[in-house]
C-alpha positions as CSV (number, residue, x, y, z in Angstrom):
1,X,42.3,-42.7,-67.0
2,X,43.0,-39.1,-68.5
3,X,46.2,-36.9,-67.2
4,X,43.9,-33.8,-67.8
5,X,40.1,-32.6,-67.9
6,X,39.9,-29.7,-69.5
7,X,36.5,-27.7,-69.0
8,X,36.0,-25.0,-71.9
9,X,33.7,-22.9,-73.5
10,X,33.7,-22.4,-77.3
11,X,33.5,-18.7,-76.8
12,X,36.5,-18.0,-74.7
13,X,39.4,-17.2,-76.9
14,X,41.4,-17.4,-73.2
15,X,40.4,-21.1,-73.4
16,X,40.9,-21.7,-77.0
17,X,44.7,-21.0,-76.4
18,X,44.8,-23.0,-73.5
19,X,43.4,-25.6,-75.1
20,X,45.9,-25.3,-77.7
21,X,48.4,-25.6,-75.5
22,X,47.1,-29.0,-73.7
23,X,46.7,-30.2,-77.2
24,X,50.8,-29.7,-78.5
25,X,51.5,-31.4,-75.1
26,X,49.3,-34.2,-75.6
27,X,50.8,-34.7,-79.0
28,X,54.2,-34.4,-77.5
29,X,53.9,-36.6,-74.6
30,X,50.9,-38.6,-75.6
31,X,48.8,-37.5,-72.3
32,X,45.3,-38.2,-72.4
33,X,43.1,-35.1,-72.4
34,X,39.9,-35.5,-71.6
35,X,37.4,-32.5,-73.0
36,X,34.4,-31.3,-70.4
37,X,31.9,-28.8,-70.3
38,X,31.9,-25.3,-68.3
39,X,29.3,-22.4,-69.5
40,X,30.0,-19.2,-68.7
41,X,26.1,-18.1,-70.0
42,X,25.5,-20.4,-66.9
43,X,28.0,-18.6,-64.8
44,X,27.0,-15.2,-65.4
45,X,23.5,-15.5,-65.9
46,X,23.5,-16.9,-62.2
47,X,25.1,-13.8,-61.0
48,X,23.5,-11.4,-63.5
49,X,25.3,-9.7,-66.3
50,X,26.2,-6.1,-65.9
51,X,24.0,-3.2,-67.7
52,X,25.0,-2.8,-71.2
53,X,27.6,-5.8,-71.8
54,X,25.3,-7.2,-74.8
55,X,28.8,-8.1,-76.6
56,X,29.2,-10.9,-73.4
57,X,25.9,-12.2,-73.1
58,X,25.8,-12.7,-76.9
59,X,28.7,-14.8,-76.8
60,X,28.4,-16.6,-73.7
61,X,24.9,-17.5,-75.1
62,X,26.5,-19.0,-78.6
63,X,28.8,-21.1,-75.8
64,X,26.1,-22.4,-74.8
65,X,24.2,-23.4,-78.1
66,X,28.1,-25.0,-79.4
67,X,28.4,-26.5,-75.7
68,X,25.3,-28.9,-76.6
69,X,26.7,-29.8,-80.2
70,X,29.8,-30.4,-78.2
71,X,27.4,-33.2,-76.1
72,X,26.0,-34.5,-79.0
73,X,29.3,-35.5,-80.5
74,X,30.1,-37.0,-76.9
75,X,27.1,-38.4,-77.0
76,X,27.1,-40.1,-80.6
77,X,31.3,-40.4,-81.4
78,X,33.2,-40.1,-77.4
79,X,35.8,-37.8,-76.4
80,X,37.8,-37.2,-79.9
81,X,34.5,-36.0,-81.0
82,X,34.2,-33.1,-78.7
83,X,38.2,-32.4,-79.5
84,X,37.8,-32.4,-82.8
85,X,34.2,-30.2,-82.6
86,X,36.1,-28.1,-80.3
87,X,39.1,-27.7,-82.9
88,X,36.3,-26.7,-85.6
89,X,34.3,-24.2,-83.6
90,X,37.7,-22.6,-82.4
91,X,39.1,-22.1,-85.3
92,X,36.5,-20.8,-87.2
93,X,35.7,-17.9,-84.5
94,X,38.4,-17.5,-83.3
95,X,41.3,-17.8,-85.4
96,X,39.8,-17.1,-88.4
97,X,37.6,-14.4,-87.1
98,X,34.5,-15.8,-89.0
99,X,31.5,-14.9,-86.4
100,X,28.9,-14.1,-88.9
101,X,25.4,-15.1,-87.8
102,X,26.1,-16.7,-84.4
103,X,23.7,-13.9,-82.7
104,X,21.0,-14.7,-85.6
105,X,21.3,-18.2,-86.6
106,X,23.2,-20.3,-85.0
107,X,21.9,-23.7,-86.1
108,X,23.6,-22.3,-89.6
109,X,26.4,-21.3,-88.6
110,X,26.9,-25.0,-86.8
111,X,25.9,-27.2,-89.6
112,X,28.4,-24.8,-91.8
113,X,31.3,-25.3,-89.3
114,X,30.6,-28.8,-88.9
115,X,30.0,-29.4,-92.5
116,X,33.9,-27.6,-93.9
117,X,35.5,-29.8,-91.0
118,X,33.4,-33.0,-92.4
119,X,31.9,-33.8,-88.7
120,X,28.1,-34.9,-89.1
121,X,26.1,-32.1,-90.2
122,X,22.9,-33.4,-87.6
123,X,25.0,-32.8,-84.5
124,X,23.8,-28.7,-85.0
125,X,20.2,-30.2,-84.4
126,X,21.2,-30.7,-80.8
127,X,21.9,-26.6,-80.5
128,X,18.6,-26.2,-78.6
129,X,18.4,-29.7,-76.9
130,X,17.5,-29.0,-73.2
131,X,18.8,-32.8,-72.6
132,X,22.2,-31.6,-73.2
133,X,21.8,-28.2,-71.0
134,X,21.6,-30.5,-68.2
135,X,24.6,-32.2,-69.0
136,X,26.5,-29.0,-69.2
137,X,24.9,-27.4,-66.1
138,X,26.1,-30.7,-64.0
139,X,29.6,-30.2,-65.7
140,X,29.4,-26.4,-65.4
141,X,28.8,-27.4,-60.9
142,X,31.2,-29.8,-60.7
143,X,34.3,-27.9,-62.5
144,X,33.1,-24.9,-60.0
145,X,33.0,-27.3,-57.1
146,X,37.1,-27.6,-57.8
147,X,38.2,-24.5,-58.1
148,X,35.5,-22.3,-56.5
149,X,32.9,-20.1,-57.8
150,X,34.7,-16.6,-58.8
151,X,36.2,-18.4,-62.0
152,X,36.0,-17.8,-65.3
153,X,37.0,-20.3,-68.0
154,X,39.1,-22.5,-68.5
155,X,39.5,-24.8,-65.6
156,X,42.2,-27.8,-65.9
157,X,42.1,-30.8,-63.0
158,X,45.7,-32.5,-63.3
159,X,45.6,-36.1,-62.5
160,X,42.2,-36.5,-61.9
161,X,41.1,-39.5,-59.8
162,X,44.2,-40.1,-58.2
163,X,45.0,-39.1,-54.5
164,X,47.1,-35.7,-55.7
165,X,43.9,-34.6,-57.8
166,X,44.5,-30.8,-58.5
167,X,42.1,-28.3,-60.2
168,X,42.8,-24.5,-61.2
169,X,41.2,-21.6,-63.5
170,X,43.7,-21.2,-66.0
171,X,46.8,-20.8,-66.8
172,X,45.6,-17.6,-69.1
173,X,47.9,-17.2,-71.5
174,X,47.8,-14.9,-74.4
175,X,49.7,-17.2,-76.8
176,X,50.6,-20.6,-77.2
177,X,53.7,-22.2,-76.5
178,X,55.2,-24.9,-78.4
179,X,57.5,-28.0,-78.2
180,X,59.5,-27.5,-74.9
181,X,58.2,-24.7,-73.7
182,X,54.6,-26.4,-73.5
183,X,56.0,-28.9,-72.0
184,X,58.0,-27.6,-69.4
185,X,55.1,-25.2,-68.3
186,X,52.7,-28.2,-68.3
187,X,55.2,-29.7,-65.5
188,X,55.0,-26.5,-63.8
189,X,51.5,-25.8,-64.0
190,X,50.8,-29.5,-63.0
191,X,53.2,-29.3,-59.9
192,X,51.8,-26.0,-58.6
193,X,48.1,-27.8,-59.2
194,X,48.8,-31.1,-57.1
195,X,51.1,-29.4,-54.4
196,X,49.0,-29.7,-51.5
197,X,47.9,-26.1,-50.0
198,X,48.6,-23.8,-52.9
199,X,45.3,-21.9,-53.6
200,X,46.0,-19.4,-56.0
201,X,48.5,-18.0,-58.1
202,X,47.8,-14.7,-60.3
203,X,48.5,-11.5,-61.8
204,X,45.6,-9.0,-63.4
205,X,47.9,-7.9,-66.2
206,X,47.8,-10.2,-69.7
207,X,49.4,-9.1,-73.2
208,X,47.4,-9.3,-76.4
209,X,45.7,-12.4,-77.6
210,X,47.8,-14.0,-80.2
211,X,46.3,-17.2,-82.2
212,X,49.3,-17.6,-84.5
């Protein structure tokens, strides 16, 4: 049983360093982390974009495309599939910047990222594949069903199946720890997440997004 789900979409640079983070624990302390599926096209489609904010809906919709490659890999190779998919995609958008032709051909720019990170090439067939949509949609429900609806991405669920089960959005951070600093706010973040009663935990102010 995995010590973490972690719900993401490829388009949230908030997620990406999250996920970063769960990933130099896992390393650390060999926790399980197991990778599932949140779209925030889904979530803001649902409760309607606001006038003007093209920038969003472009890259929410890419999310979406990369969240069905992300199935297919599931689908075909399991869970270090979608890590290492997710580790591709990431990188290349995020960290390296490198975001040309996601808003005009996507299935390209899929089969290029897949191809430089020598994944399967076919898995960017599956960018369109409505099986997958519903996959992502009952993923998408169920992460929201945890936390609540006025989320964003990502969402973590600490110990999941066991009687102290906790979900939260976040933690946002704008940089990565590392070593024992992950660690030690992974055993914060986990106790504040299976302490019985604790419902939220926040502050609107966040420092620059750093991928170093």
């Amino acid at each position: 049983m995995a010590d973490l789900e972690f719900f993401f979409d490829p388009g949230c640079p908030w997620a990406w360093i999250t996920s970063r983070w769960a990933t130099e624990v896992s390393a650390l302390r060999k926790y399980e982390v197991q990778w599932r599926f949140i779209s925030l096209s889904m979530i803001n489609t649902d409760k309607g974009y606001k006038p003007g904010d093209d920038y969003h809906k472009m890259i929410h919709s890419f999310g979406l495309k990369a969240l069905r490659v992300a199935s297919a890999a599931r689908a075909a190779a399991g869970n270090d599939a979608v890590a290492k998919f997710y580790t591709a995609i990431g990188t290349t958008i995020h960290v390296e910047k490198n975001r040309e032709g996601i808003d005009t051909d996507a299935h390209k720019f899929l089969s290029d990222v897949l191809q430089r990170h020598s994944l399967p090439v076919e898995w960017a067939n599956s960018f369109e594949d409505e099986t997958h949509t519903a996959v992502i949609r009952e993923e998408t429900d169920l992460a929201l069903s945890r936390t609540g609806k006025d989320v964003g991405t990502p969402i973590l669920t600490f110990k999941p199946g066991q009687p102290n089960e906790g979900s939260f959005f976040g933690p946002v951070i704008s940089k990565t720890p590392r070593g024992e600093q992950a660690v030690k706010l992974w055993e914060s973040v986990e106790l504040i997440a299976t302490t019985s009663g604790l419902a939220e935990l926040k502050r609107s102010l966040r420092a620059p997004l750093d991928f170093s």
